[in-house]
PLY file of the C-alpha trace (Angstrom):
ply
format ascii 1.0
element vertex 413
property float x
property float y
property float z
element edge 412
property int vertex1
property int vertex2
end_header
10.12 23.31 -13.08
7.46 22.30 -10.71
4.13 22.47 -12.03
2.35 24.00 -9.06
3.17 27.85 -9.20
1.99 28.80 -5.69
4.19 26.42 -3.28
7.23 26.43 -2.20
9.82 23.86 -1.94
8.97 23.49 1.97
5.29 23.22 1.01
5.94 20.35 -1.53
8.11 18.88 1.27
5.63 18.67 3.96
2.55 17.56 1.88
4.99 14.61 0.80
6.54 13.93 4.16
2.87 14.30 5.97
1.50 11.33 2.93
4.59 9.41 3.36
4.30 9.15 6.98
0.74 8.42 6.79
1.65 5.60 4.58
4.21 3.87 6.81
2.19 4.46 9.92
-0.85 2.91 8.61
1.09 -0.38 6.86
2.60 -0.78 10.45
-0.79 -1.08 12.07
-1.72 -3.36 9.46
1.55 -5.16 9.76
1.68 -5.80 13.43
-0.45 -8.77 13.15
1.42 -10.54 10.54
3.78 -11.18 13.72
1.33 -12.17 15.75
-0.56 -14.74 14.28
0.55 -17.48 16.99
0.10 -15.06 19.82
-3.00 -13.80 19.11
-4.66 -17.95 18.32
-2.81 -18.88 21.82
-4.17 -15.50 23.41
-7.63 -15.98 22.08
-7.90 -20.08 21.97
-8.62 -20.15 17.93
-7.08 -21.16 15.30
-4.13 -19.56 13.48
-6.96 -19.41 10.42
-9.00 -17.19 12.46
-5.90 -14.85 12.87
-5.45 -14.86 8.78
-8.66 -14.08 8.42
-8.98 -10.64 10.67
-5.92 -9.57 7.73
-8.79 -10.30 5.84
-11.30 -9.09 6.85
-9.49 -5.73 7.22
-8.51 -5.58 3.58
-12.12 -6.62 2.71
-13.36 -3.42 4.22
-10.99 -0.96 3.04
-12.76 0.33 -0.10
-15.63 1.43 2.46
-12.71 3.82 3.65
-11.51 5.00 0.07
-15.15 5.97 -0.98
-15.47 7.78 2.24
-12.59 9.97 2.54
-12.06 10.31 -1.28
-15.19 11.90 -1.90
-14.92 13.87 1.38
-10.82 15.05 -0.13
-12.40 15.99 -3.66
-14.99 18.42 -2.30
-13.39 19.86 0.80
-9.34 19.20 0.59
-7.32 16.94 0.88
-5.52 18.57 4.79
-8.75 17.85 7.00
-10.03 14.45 5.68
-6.15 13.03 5.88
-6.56 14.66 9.31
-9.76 12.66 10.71
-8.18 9.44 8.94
-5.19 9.63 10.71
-6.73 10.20 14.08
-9.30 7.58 13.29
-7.06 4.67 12.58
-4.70 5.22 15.15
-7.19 5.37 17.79
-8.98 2.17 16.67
-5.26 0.28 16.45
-5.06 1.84 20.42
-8.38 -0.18 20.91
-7.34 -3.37 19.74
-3.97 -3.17 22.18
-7.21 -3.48 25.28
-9.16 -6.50 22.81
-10.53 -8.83 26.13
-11.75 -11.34 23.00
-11.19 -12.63 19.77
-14.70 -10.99 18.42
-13.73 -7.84 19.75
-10.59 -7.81 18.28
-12.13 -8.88 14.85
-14.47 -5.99 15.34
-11.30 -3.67 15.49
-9.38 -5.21 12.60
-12.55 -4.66 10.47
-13.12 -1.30 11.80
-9.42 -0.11 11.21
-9.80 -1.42 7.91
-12.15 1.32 6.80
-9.13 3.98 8.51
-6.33 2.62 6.58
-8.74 2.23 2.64
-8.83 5.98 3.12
-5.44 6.97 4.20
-3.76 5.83 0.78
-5.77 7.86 -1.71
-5.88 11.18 0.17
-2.32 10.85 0.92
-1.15 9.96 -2.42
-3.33 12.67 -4.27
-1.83 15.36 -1.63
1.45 14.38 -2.11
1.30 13.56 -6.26
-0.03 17.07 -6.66
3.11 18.62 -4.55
5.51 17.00 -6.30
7.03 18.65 -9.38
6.76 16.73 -12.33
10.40 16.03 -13.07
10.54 14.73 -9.14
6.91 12.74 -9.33
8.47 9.06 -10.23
11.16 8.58 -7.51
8.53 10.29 -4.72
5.95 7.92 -5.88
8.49 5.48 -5.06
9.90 6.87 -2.14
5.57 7.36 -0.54
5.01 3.89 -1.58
7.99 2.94 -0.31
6.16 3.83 3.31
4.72 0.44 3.14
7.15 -1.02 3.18
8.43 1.01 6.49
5.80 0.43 8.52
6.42 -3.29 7.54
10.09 -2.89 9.06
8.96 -1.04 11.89
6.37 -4.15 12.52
9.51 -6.66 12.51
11.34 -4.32 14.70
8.98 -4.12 17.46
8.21 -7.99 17.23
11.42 -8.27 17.62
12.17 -5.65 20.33
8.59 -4.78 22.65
6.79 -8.59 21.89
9.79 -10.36 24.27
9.59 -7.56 26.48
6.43 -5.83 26.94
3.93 -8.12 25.07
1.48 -8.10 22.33
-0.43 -6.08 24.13
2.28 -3.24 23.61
2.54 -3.67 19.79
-1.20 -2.43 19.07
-0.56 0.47 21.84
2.50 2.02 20.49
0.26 2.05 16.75
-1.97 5.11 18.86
1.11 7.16 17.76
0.54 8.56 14.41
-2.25 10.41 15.98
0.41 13.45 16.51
1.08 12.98 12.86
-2.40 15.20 12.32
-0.72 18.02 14.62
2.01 18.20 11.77
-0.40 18.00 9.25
-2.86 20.55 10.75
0.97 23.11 11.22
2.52 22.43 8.11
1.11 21.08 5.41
-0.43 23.15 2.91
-4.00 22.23 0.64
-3.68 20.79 -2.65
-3.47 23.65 -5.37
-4.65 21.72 -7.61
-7.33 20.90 -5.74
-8.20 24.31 -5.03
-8.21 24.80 -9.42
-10.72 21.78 -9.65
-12.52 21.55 -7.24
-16.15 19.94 -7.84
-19.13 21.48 -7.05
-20.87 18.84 -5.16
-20.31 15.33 -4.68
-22.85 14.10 -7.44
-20.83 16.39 -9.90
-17.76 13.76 -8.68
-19.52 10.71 -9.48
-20.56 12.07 -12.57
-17.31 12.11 -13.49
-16.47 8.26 -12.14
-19.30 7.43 -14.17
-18.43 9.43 -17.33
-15.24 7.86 -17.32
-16.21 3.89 -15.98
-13.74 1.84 -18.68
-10.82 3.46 -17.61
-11.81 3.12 -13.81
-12.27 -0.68 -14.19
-9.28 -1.14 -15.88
-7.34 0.78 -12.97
-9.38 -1.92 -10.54
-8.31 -4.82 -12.54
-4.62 -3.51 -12.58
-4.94 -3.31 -8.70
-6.49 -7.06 -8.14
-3.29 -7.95 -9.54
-0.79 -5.82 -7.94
-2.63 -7.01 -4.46
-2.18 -10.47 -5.40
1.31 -9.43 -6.37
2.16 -8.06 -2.60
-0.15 -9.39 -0.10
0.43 -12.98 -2.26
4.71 -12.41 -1.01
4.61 -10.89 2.04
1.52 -11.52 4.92
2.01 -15.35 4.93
6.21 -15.11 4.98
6.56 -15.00 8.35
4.71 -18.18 8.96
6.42 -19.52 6.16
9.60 -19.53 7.62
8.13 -20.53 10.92
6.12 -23.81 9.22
8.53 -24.61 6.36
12.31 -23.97 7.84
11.73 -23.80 11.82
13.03 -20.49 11.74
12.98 -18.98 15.45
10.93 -15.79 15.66
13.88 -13.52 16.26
15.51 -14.90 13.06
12.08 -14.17 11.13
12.28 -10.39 12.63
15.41 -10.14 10.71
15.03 -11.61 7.59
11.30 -9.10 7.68
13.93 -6.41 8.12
16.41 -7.29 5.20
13.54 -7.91 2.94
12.03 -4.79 3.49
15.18 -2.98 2.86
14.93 -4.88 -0.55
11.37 -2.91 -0.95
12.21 0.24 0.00
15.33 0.18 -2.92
13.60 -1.31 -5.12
10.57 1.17 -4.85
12.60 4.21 -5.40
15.40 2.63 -7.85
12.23 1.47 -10.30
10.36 4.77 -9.48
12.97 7.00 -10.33
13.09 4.90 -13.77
9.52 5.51 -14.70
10.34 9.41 -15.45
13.26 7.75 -18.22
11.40 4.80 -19.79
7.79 5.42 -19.49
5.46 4.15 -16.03
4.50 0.33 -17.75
8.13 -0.52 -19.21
9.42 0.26 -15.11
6.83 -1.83 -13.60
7.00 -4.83 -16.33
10.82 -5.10 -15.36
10.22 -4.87 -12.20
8.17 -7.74 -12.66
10.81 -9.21 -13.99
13.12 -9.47 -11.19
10.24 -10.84 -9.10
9.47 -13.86 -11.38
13.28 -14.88 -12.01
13.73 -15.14 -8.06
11.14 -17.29 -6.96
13.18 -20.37 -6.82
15.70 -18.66 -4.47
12.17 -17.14 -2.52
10.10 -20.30 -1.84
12.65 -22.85 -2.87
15.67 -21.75 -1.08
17.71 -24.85 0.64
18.90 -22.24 3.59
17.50 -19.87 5.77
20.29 -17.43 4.01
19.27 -18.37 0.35
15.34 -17.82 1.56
16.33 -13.93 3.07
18.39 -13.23 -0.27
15.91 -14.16 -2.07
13.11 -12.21 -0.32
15.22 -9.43 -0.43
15.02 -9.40 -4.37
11.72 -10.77 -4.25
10.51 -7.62 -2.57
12.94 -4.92 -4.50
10.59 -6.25 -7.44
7.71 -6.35 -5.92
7.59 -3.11 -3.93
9.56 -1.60 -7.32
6.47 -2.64 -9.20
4.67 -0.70 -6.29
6.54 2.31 -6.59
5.20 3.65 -9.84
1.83 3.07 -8.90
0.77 6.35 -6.83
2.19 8.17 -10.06
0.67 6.13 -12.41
-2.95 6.35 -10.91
-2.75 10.18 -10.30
-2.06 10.54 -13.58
-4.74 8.42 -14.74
-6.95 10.14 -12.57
-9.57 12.97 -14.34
-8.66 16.32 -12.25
-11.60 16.15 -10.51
-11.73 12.92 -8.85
-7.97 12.57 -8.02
-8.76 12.39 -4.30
-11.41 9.63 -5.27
-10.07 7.56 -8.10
-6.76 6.49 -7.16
-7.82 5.21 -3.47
-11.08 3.87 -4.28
-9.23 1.84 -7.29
-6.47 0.71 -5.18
-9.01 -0.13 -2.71
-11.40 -2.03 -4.72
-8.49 -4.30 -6.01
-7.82 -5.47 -2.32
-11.39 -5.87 -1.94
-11.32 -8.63 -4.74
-7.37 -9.91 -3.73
-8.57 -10.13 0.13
-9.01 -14.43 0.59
-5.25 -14.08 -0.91
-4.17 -15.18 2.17
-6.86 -17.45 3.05
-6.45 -18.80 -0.47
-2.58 -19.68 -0.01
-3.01 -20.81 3.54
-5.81 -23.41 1.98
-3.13 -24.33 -1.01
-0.48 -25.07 1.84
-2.03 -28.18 2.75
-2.63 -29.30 -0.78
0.77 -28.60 -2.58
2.96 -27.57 0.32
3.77 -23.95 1.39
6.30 -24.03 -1.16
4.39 -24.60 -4.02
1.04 -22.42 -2.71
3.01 -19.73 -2.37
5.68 -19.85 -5.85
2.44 -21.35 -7.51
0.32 -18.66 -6.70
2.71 -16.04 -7.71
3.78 -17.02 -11.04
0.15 -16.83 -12.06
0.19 -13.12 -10.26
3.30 -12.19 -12.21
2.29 -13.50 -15.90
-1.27 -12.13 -15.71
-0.26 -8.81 -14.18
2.82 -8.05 -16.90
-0.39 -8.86 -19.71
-2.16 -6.25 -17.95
-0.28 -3.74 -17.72
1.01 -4.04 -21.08
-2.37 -4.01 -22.38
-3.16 -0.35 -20.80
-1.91 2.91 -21.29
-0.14 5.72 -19.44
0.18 9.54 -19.31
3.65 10.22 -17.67
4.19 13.27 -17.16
0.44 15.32 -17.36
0.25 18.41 -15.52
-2.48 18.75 -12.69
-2.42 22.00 -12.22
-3.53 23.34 -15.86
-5.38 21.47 -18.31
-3.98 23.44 -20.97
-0.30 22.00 -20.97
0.11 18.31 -22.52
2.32 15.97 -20.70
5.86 15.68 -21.09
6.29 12.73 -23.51
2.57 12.31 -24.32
1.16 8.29 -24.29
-2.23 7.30 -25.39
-5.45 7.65 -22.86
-7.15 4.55 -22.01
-10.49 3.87 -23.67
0 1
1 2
2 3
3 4
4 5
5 6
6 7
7 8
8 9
9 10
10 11
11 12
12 13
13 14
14 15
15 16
16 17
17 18
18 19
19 20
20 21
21 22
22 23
23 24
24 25
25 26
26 27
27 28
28 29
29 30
30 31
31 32
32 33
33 34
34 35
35 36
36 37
37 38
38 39
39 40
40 41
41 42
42 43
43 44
44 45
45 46
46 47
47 48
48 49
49 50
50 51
51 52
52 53
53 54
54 55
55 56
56 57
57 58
58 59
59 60
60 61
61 62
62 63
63 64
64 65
65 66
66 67
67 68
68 69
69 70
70 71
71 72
72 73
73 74
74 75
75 76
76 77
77 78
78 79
79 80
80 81
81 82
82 83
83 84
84 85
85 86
86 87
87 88
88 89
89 90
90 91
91 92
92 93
93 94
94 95
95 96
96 97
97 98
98 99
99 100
100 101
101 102
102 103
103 104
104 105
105 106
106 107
107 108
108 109
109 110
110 111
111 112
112 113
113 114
114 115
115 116
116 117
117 118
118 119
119 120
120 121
121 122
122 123
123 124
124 125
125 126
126 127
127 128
128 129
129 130
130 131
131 132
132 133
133 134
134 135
135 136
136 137
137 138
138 139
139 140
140 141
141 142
142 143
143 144
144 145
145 146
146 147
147 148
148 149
149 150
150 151
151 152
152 153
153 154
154 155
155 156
156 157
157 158
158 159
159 160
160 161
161 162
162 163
163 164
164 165
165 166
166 167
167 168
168 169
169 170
170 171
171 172
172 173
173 174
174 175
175 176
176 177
177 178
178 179
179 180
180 181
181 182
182 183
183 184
184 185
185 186
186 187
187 188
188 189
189 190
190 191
191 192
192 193
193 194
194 195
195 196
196 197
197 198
198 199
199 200
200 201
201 202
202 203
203 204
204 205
205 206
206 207
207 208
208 209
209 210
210 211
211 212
212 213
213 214
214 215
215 216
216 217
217 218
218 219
219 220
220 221
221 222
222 223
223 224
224 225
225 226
226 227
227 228
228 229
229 230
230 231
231 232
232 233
233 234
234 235
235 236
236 237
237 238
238 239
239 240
240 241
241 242
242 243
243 244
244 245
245 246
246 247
247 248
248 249
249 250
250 251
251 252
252 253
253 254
254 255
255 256
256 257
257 258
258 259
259 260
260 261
261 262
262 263
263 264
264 265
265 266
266 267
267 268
268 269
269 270
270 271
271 272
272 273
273 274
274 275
275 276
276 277
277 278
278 279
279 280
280 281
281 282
282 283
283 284
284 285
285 286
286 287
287 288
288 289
289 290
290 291
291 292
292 293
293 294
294 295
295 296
296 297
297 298
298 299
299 300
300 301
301 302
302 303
303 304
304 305
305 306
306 307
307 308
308 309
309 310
310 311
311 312
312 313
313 314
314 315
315 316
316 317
317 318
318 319
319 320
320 321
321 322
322 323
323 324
324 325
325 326
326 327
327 328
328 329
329 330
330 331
331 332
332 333
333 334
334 335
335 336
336 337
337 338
338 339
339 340
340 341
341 342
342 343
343 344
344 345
345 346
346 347
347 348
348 349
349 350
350 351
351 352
352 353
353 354
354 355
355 356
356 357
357 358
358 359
359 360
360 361
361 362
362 363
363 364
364 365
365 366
366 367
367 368
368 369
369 370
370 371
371 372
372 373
373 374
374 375
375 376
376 377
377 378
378 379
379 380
380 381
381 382
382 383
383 384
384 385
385 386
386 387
387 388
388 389
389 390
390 391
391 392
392 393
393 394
394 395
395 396
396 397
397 398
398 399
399 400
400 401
401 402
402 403
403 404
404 405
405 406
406 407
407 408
408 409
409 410
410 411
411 412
């Protein structure tokens, strides 16, 4: 039985479909120049570093973004603030489409940065309070699993509108999602459990942060890692294949495709098995999977071995990812869920953001093999330690603090 009385199934749908398409949206701005990295050093005479590092510096900003529209979702819903993020991210993506120089386009990369920190925690919070509690583990998978959609949708325009219609094109068609806030603004219904805890003022919300700082900075630590654990497989791929194997950029396109597909299974198969054997054990063998493939990943002898091997590489990594919107709701005190989750996620990329700058820097020291199978075995080990060193509360209702969770687990400390 869903645990928030006062919406219906329809409501529950849209608040989910409204985060989830936020989600994917967002990741395929952010995804968009993963394709482009040539292009854009050609377009703007720098070097391909230069391109890695406007990835960075847009996950370097993105906390700003979290902070911003979490506290704005805990004290006045979680509808209008996913609104203004949505419209303010897609417009800045429009902006970089027009970019007459490589420090304007910087500019916008930093700028969207702050749109897509926020999107995340609102969306996740709306959709994680929605969701009836028997249904929360494969939703968290199948929201997170956005990511990995707007990372398809990326490799299907570069394949598709880059020959065509330019680069240009690629940032242009990201002004899109803007409609999304029409839907939102229709359909979607506030948070009632929101509208149950809502704060009193902002201060009351950090307060609360505060109160409860140990089990914040372990949810930060957790996120370094699972950062290191995504950005650490996927951003640098593309060139990987390009650099290491020759692989022509339509080839590339699909392989991005297949691998994704990998995600998006692998984010609702380990999702769904959170709600059976607990949120850590789920994302632990997830983890798993990802470590025993990495010779096939980095080390594959064919451009077919390589994509099968991404393919699994990604079910376990984005499977890993599925459990996490979940897992950090639940974590979450009631009255900082819009706050908490993003600004924890956030803060992790702010720490994992030279990821790519660090394995593009180990590329010319051990190979692009080794930087990037190197740097992920490290990722793996000391993430799996982390997570089994925490705690969980599966199953926690958000609606009243009176019921005890399903199969209780110990609070962090």
């Amino acid at each position: 039985m869903s645990d928030t009385p006062h919406s219906t199934r329809s409501d529950q749908f849209h608040a989910v479909a409204a985060s989830f398409l936020g989600w994917t949206l967002d990741a395929f701005d952010y995804f968009v120049v993963v394709f482009l990295v040539d292009t854009l050093a050609r377009e703007f005479h720098v070097s391909k570093g230069s391109i890695v590092l406007t990835l960075t510096a847009t996950l370097a900003v993105r906390p700003i973004g979290a902070l911003i529209f979490g506290l704005l979702a805990d004290r006045y819903g979680r509808r209008i603030p996913l609104m203004i993020n949505v419209i303010f991210f897609s417009v800045i993506e429009l902006l970089c489409g027009f970019s007459p120089s490589f420090t304007f386009f910087f500019v916008m990369r930093a700028l969207y940065g702050i749109g897509m920190g926020g999107e995340w925690g609102v969306g996740a919070s709306l959709a994680m309070e929605a969701a009836p509690r028997r249904w929360r583990g494969v939703l968290s998978g199948i929201l997170q699993s956005g990511y990995s959609v707007g990372y398809l949708l990326a490799a299907i325009v570069a394949r598709f509108v880059l020959p065509t219609l330019g680069w240009r094109w690629m940032f242009w068609l990201g002004g899109v999602p803007a409609l999304l806030a029409l839907y939102i603004r229709m359909r979607v219904p506030e948070s009632e459990a929101w509208k149950q805890h809502r704060a009193p003022s902002t201060a009351a919300v950090l307060r609360v942060v505060a109160g409860e700082w140990k089990r914040f900075a372990y949810l930060v630590v957790l996120m370094v890692f699972m950062m290191f654990l995504s950005h650490g497989t996927q951003d640098l791929y593309p060139d990987f294949l390009r650099t290491a194997h020759g692989a022509a950029a339509s080839t590339i396109s699909y392989i991005a495709m297949l691998y994704n597909v990998g995600a998006i299974v692998g984010a609702i198969i380990f999702g769904e098995l959170s709600e059976r054997a607990g949120r850590r054990l789920s994302m632990v063998s997830a983890l798993g999977l990802s470590l025993t493939v990495i010779p096939l990943w980095a080390f594959g002898h064919s451009l077919m071995a390589l994509a099968a091997g991404a393919f699994l590489m990604q079910a376990g990594v984005q499977g890993a990812w599925g459990v996490i919107p979940v897992h950090l709701n639940e974590m979450s005190h009631d009255t900082t869920r819009g706050l908490v989750p993003g600004l924890a996620y956030q803060l992790g990329i702010l720490f994992a953001a030279p990821t790519n700058t660090v394995e593009f820097a180990l590329r010319d020291r051990v190979g692009y093999q080794w930087a990037l199978a190197g740097f992920e075995i490290v990722t793996i080990v000391a993430l799996a330690l982390t997570i089994s060193l925490g705690s969980e509360r599966r199953g926690r209702s958000f609606v009243d603090p009176a019921k005890e969770a399903l199969e209780p687990a110990p609070v962090a400390k």
